[in-house]
C-alpha positions in Angstrom: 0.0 0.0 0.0 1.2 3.5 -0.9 1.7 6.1 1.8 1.3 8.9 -1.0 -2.4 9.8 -0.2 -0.8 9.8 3.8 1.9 12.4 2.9 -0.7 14.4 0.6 -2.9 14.6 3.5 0.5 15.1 6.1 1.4 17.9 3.7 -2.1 19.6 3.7 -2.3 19.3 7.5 0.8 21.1 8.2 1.5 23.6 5.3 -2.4 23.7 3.6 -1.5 23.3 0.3 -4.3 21.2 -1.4 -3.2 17.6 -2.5 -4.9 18.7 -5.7 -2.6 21.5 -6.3 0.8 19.2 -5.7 1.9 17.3 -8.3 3.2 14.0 -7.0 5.5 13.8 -9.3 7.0 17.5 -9.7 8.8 19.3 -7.2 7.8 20.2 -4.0 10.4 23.1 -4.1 9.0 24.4 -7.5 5.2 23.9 -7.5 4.5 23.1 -3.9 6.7 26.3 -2.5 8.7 24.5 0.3 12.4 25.7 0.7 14.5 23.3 2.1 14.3 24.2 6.0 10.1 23.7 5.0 11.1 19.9 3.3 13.7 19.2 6.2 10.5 20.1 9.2 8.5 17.6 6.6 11.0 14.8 6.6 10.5 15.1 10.5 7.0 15.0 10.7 6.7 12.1 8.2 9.1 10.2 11.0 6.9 11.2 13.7 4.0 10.3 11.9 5.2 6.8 10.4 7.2 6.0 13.2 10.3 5.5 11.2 13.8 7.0 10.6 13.8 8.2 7.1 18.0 7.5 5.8 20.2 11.0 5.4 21.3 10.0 1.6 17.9 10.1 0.6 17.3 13.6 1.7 17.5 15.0 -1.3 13.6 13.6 -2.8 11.6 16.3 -4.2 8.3 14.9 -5.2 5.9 13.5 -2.8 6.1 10.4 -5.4 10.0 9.6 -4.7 9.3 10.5 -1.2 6.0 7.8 -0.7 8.1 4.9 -2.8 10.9 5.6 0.1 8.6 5.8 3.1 7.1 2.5 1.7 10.2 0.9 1.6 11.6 2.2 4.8 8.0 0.8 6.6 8.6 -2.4 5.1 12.4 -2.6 6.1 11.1 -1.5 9.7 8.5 -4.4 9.8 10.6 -7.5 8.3 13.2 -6.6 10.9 10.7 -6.9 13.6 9.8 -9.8 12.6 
């Protein structure tokens, strides 16, 4: 299952930019507005939210696409190790 509707809806809740607005697949710098302090308080609140550590080399997504295939990936790391 993709998180991508849970970011759109993360990203509405804390900056209230309308899911329809934001491309998933273009940048959030360029059509969505977020500098990079805005993307770096984002990463945080998608940890807090998912309960997982997103990696440092990856900090550099820009489309809530890129950024929902590595959330998925990172949940399913998180649950086959706790297994």
């Amino acid at each position: 299952m993709s998180s991508l509707k849970d970011l759109q809806d993360l990203i509405q809740e804390k900056y209230g930019i309308e899911p329809s607005k934001l491309d998933p697949h273009a940048s959030m710098r360029e059509t969505g507005g977020l500098d990079s302090l805005a993307l770096a308080e984002f990463l945080f609140a998608i940890e807090d939210h998912f309960g997982i550590v997103m990696p440092d080399e990856d900090a550099n997504i820009d489309t809530l696409a890129e950024l929902a295939v590595l959330v998925d990936k990172v949940r399913a790391e998180k649950a086959a190790s706790a297994s």
